[in-house]
DRENRORO-503719 format. One record per residue (C-alpha): x, y, z. Coordinates in steps of 0.25 Angstrom, whole numbers. Each point is the difference from the previous one (the first is absolute). Last residue first. Example, Ala and Ser with C-alpha at 12.3 -4.5 7.8 and 13.67 -1.06 7.14 Angstrom:
2
+-------+-------+-------+
!     X !     Y !     Z !
+-------+-------+-------+
!    55 !    -4 !    29 !
!    -6 !   -14 !     2 !
+-------+-------+-------+
This chain:
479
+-------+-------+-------+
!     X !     Y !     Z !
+-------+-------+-------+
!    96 !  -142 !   -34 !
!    -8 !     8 !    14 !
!     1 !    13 !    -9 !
!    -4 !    -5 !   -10 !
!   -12 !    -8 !     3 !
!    -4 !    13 !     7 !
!     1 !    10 !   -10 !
!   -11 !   -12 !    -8 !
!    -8 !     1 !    11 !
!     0 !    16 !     3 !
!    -1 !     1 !   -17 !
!   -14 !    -7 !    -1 !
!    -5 !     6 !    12 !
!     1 !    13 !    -4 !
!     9 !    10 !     9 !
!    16 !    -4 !    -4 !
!    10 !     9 !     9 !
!     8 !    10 !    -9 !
!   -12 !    10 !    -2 !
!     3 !     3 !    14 !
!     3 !    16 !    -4 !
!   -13 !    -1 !    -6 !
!    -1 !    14 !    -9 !
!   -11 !     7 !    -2 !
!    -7 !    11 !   -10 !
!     4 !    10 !    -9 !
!     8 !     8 !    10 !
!     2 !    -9 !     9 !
!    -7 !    -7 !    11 !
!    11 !   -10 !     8 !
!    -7 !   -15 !     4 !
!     3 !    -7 !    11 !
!    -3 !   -14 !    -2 !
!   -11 !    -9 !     8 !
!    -8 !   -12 !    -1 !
!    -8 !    -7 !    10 !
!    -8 !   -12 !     1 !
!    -3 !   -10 !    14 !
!    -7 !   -14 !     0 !
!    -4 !    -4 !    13 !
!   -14 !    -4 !    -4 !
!    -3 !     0 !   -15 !
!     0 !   -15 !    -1 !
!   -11 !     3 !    12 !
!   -11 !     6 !    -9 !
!    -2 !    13 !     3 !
!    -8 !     7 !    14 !
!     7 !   -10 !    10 !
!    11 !     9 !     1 !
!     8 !    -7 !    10 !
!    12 !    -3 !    -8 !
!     0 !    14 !    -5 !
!    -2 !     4 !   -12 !
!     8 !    11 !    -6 !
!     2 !     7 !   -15 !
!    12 !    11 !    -1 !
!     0 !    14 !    -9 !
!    15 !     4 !     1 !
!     3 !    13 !    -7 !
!    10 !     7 !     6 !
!     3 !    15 !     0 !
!    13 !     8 !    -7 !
!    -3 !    15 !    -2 !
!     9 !     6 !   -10 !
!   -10 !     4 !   -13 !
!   -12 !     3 !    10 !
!   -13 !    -5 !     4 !
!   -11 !     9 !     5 !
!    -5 !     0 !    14 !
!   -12 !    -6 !     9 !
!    10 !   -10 !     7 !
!    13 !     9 !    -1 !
!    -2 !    14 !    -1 !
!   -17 !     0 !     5 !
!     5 !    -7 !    12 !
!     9 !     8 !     5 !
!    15 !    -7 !     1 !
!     3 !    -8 !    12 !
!     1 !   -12 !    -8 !
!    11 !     6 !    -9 !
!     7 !   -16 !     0 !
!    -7 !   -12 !     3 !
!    15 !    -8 !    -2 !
!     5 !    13 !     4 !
!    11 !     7 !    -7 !
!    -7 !    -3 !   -11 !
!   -14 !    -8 !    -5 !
!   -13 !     6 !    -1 !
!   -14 !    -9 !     1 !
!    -7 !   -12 !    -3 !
!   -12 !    -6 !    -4 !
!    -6 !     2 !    12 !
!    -3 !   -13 !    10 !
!   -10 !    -9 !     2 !
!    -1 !    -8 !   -13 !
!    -9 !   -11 !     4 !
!   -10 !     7 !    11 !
!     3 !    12 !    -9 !
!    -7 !    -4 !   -10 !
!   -14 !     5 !     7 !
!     6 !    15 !    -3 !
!   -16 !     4 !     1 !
!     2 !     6 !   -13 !
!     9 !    -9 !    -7 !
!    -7 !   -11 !     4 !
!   -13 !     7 !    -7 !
!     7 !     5 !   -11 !
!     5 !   -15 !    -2 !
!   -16 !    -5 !    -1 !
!     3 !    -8 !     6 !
!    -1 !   -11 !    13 !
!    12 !    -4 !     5 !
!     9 !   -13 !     0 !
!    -7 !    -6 !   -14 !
!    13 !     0 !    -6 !
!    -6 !     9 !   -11 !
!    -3 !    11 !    11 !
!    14 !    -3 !     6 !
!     6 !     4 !   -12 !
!    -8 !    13 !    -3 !
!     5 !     4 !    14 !
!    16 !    -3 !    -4 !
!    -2 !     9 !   -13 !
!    -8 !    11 !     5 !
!    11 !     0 !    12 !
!    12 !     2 !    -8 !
!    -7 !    11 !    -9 !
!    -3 !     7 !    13 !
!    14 !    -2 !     6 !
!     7 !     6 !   -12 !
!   -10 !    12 !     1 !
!     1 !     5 !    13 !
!    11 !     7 !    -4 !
!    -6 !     9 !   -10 !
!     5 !    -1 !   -14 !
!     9 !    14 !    -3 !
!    12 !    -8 !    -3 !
!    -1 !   -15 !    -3 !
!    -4 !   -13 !    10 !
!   -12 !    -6 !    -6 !
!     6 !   -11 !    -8 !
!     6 !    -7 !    12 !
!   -13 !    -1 !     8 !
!    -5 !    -6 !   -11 !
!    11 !   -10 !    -1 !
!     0 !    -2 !    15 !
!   -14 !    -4 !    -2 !
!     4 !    -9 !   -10 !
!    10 !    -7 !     7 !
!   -11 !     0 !    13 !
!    -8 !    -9 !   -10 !
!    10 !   -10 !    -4 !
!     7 !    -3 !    13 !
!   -15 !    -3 !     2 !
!    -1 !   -11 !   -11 !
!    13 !    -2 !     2 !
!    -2 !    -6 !    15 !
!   -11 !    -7 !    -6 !
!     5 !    -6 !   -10 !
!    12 !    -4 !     9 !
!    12 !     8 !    -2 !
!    15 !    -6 !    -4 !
!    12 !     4 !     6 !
!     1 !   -10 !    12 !
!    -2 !    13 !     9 !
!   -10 !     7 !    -7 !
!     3 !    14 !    -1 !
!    -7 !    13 !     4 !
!     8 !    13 !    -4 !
!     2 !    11 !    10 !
!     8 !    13 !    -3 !
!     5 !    11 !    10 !
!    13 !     8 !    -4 !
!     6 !     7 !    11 !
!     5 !    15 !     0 !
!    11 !     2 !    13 !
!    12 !     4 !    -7 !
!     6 !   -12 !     2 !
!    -8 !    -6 !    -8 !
!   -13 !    -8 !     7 !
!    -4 !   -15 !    -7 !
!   -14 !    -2 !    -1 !
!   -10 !   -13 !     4 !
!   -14 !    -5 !    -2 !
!     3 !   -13 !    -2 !
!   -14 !   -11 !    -3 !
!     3 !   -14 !    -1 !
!   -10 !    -8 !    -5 !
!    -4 !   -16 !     3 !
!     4 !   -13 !    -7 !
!    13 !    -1 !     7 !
!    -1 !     5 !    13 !
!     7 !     9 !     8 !
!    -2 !     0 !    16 !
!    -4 !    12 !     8 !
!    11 !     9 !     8 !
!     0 !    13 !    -8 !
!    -5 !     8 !    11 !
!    -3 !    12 !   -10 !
!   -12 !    -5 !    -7 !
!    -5 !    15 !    -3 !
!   -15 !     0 !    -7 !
!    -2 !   -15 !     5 !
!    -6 !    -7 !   -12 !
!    15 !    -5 !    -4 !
!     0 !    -8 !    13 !
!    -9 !   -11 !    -5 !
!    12 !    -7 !    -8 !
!    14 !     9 !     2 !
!     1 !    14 !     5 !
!    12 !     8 !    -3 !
!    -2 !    12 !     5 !
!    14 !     8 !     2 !
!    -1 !    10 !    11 !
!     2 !    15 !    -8 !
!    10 !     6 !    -9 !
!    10 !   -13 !     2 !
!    15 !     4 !     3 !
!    10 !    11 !    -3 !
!     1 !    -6 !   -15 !
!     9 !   -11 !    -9 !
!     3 !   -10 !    12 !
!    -9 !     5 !    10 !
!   -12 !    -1 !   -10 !
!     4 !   -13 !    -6 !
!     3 !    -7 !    14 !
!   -15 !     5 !     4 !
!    -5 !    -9 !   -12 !
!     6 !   -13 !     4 !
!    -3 !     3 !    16 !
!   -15 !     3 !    -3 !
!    -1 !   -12 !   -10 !
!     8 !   -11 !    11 !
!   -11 !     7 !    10 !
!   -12 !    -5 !    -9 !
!     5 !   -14 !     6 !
!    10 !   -10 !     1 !
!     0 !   -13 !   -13 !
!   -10 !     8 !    -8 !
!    10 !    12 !     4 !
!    10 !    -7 !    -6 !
!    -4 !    -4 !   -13 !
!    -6 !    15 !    -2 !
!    14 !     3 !     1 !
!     1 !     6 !   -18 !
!   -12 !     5 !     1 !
!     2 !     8 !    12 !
!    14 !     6 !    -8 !
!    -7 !     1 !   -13 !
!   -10 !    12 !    12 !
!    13 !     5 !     4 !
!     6 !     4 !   -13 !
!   -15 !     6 !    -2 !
!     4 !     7 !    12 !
!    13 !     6 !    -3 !
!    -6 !     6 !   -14 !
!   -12 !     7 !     8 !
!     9 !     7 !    10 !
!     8 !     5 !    -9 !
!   -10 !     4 !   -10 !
!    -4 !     7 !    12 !
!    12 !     6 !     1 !
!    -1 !     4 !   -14 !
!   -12 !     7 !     2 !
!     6 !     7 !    13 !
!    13 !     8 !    -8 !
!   -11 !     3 !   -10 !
!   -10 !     9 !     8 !
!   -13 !    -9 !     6 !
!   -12 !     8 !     1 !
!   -11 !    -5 !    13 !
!    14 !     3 !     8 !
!    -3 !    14 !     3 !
!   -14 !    -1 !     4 !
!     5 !    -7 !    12 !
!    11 !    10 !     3 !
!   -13 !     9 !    -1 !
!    -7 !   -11 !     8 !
!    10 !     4 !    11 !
!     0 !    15 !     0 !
!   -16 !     2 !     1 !
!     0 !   -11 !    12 !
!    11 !    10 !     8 !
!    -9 !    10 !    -2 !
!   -12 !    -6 !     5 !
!     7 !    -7 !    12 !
!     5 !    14 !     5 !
!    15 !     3 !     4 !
!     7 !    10 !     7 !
!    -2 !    -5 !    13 !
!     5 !   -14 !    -2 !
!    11 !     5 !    -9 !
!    11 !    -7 !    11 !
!    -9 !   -13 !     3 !
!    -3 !    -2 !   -16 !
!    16 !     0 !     0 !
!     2 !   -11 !    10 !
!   -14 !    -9 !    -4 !
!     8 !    -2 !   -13 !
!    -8 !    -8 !   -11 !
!   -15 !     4 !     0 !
!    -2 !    15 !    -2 !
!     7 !     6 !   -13 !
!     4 !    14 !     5 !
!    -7 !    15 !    -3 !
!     3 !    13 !     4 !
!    -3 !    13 !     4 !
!    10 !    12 !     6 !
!     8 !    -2 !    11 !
!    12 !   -10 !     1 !
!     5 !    -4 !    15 !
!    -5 !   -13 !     2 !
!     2 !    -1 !   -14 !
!    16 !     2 !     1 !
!     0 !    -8 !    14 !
!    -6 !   -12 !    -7 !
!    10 !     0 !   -10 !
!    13 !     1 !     7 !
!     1 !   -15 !     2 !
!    -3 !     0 !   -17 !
!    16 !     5 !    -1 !
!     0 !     7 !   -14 !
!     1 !    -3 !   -14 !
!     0 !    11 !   -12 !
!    -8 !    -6 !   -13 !
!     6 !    -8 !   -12 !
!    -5 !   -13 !     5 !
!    14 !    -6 !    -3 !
!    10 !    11 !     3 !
!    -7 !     5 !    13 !
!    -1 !   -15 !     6 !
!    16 !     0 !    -2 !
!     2 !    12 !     7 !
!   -11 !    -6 !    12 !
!     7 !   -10 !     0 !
!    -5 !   -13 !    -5 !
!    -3 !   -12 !    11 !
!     8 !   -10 !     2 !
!    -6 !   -15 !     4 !
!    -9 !    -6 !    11 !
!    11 !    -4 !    11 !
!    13 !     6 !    -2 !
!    -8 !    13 !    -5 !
!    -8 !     3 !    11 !
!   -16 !    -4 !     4 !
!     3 !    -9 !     9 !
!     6 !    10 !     6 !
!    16 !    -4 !     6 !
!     8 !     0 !   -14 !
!    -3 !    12 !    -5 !
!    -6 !     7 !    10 !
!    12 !     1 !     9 !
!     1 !    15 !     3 !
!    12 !     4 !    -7 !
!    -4 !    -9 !   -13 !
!   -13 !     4 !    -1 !
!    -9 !    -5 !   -11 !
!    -1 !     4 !   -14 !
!   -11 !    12 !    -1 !
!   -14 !    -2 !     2 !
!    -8 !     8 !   -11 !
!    -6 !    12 !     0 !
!    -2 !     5 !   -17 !
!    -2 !    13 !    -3 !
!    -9 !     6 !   -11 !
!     1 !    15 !    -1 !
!   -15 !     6 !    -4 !
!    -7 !     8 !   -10 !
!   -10 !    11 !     0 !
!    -6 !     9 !    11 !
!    14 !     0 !     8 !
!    10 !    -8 !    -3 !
!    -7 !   -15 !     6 !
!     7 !    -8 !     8 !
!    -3 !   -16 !    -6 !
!     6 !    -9 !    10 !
!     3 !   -16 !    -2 !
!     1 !    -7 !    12 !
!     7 !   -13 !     1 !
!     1 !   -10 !    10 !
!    -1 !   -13 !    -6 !
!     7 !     3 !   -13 !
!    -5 !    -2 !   -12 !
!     5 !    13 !    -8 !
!    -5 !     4 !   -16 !
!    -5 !    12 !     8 !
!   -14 !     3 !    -7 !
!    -7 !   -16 !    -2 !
!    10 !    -3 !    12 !
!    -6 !     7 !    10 !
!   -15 !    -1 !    -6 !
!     1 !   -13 !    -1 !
!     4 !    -2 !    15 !
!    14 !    -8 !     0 !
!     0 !   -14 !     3 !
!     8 !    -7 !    10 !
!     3 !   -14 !     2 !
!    -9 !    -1 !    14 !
!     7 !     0 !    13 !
!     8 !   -10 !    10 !
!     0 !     6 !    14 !
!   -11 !    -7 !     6 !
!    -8 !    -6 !   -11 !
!    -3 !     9 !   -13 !
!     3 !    13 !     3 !
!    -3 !     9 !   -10 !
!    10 !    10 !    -5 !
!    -4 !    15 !    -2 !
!    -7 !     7 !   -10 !
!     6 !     7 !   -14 !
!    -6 !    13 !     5 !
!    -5 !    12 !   -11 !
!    -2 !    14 !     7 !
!    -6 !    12 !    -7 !
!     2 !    13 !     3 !
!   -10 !    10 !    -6 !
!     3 !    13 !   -10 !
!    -6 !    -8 !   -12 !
!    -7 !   -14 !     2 !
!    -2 !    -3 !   -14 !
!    12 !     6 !    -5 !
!    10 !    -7 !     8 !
!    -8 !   -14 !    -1 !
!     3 !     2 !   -17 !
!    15 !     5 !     2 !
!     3 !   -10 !     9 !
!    -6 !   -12 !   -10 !
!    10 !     7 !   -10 !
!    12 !    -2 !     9 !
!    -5 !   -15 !     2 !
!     0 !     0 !   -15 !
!    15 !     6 !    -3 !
!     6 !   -10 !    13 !
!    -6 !   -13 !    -6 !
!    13 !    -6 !    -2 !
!     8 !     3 !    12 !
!     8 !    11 !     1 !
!    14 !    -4 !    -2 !
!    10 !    -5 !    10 !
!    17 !     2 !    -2 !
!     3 !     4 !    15 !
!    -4 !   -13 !     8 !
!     5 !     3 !    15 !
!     7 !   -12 !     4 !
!    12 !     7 !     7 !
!     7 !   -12 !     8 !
!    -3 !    -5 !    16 !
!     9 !     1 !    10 !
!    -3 !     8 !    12 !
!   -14 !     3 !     7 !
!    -1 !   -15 !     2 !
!    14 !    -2 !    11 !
!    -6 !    13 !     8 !
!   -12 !    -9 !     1 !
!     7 !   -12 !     5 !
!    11 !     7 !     9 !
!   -13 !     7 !     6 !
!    -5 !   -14 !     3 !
!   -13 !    -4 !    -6 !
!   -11 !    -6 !    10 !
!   -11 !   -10 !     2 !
!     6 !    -9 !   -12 !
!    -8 !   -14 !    -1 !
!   -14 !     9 !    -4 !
!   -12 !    -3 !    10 !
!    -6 !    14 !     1 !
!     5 !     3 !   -15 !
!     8 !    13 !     0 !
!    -6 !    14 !    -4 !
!    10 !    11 !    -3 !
!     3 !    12 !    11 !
!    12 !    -7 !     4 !
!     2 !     5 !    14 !
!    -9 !    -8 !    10 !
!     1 !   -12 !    -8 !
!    17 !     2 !    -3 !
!     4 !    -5 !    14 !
!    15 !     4 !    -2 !
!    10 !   -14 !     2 !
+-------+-------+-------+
């Protein structure tokens, strides 16, 4: 019996059973195994408009490298990791979401580049890996060749465990996506500068605030899974009056891996009092007939773009006067938010009619003192409404949020740009400031909404928003 743990250059778990592989053993795993290389791929569906995207980022950044990594795994506990998730930007201009990956833009000289794409490459069959590393292919999966990677992202494929060397030893200037590989920012290090690399990542940002139409109808996507996953919450509310808000969690997140990649974000599902905290994500409070439900939840294709829609329900399907009373008002809101997303409109806009409309109904509550320019000016409102009105949605749930400020937040709307509009009322059930029927009751609304040409579409116009047509969407569902 060979002592394989000084020779076998893979790591083996310190208190594994097997301490050793005879020689007879891994001659034995060399030998054996069939022809599984896939010959009959074709690029993958988005492959025309990640080429395009190229072509834009080429021509802003001529005659400099750029350098785009998909990140590493995360370990979670001991050697178990996180599911992983691609870098938007990776997978926004590759198509690819491996862990791993680094996508290299060389340019041509003062114009152009050749894109190649550095991936890992099936694990080793003469060495072990595939069925020793924890990482190999008995025990995680096969990964594609680096021929078939070349057939579906349309791009030449190479070894990434030559990458580092490559840009170690590169001159001229360059840029990379800091914050996902801590490897290859180690091998630019002295070629890089924090400005620079700043400039190329809110241009990738900047990039996204316009969606082409391979990513508007993933969005549609998106949205269309998770409106099936709101009827299911609906449907089990039963049962997680008889468990907890985690029964909602669970009965949504079944939709998502079912139909999509997973959930676009942690799924809030905040019952009762809960509903005023902004992101109620523990999801371990009870679920009580006669109070509101609020989900704020989004289903993530597989291509990485998530819906994000919130829609406050009462859990015995009827509202209270007062709970409709203030469903009510933040409907209305919404409604004025609505109306004001359209091309050329500033995009502060949606969120200031959304405002006017919820401080003018807290001045006629008697909660704050008008007149409505003056709680509008001193933002007094916000003690109940806290949050902006909404934001853009993609590849990220916040999405472009590294874009400059006076592109995004201080910019002008656009046919293709897909925000939310999700104004939301909370008191607290300490907020000794309103009448106490108020306290613990929380409000939000929120669909994602596509400017067009001549106007908006709401891609989550499926899911019911008045109060009338929540409770009589409701009574159907549950029969």
């Amino acid at each position: 019996m060979a002592d394989a743990a000084d020779e076998q250059p893979i790591k083996q778990r310190k208190n594994g059973l097997y301490t050793g592989v005879s020689d007879e053993l891994a001659e034995n795993m060399k030998s054996g195994w069939g022809d599984t290389e896939l010959h009959d791929l074709q690029p993958i569906a988005q492959a025309a408009e990640l080429a395009e995207r190229r072509e834009r980022l080429s021509a802003r950044f001529p005659g400099e490298r750029l350098v785009i990594p998909a990140g590493n795994l995360k370990t979670r506990s001991n050697d178990t990791e996180y599911p992983f998730r691609s870098s938007v930007e990776y997978a926004y201009l590759s198509g690819n979401q491996t862990e791993d990956g680094v996508l290299v833009l060389e340019p041509t000289g003062a114009q152009g580049h050749t894109a190649t794409l550095y991936l890992l490459p099936r694990s080793d069959r003469e060495n072990g890996e595939f069925w020793l590393d924890s990482q190999g292919e008995l025990w995680v999966g096969r990964r594609h060749s680096l021929t078939e990677s070349e057939k579906l992202y349309g791009l030449p494929c190479a070894d990434v465990r030559t990458v580092a060397d490559l840009l170690r030893g590169a001159s001229g200037p360059v840029r990379v996506v800091r914050g996902h590989d801590a490897g290859i920012e180690a091998a630019l290090a002295d070629q890089v500068t924090a400005e620079r690399d700043e400039e190329l990542r809110s241009f990738l940002s900047e990039m996204r605030l316009v969606k082409d139409g391979f990513e508007i109808g993933e969005l549609q996507k998106a949205v269309d899974s998770t409106v099936r996953g709101f009827e299911d919450v609906v449907r089990s509310l039963d049962k997680a009056e008889a468990t907890s808000e985690r029964y909602i969690e669970g009965t949504f997140f079944l939709r998502a891996r079912v139909e999509g990649n997973d959930v676009g974000y942690g799924s809030i599902c905040a019952a009762g009092p809960h509903a005023t905290t902004l992101h109620w994500m523990r999801n371990d409070g009870p679920v009580r007939s006669g109070e509101l439900l609020l989900l704020d939840a989004g289903v993530e294709t597989h291509t990485l773009y998530t819906a994000d829609v919130t829609r406050t329900l009462p859990v015995n399907g009827r509202f209270t006067e007062l709970q409709r009373k203030i469903y009510d008002a933040v409907y209305e809101a919404q409604e004025a938010g609505i109306a004001a997303v359209k091309p050329g409109a500033k995009y502060l806009d949606f969120h200031n009619a959304a405002q006017r409309v919820l401080a003018t109904k807290l001045v006629e509550w008697g909660l704050v003192e008008g007149p409505v320019e003056r709680v509008l000016e001193l933002g007094l409102q916000r003690r109940w409404t806290l949050h902006g009105t909404g934001h853009m949605l993609g590849m990220d749930v916040h999405d472009c949020a590294v874009a400059r400020r006076e592109t995004y937040a201080e910019g002008t709307l656009e046919p293709g740009m897909c925000l939310t509009v999700e104004p939301g009322l909370y008191f607290q059930a300490d907020d000794e400031t309103v009448p106490e029927e108020y306290r613990g009751i929380g409000v939000r609304i929120e669909d994602d909404i596509l400017v067009t040409e001549d106007g908006n579409r709401n891609l989550s116009a499926a899911l019911p928003r008045s109060s009338s047509d929540v409770e009589s969407w409701m009574a159907k569902l549950r029969g």
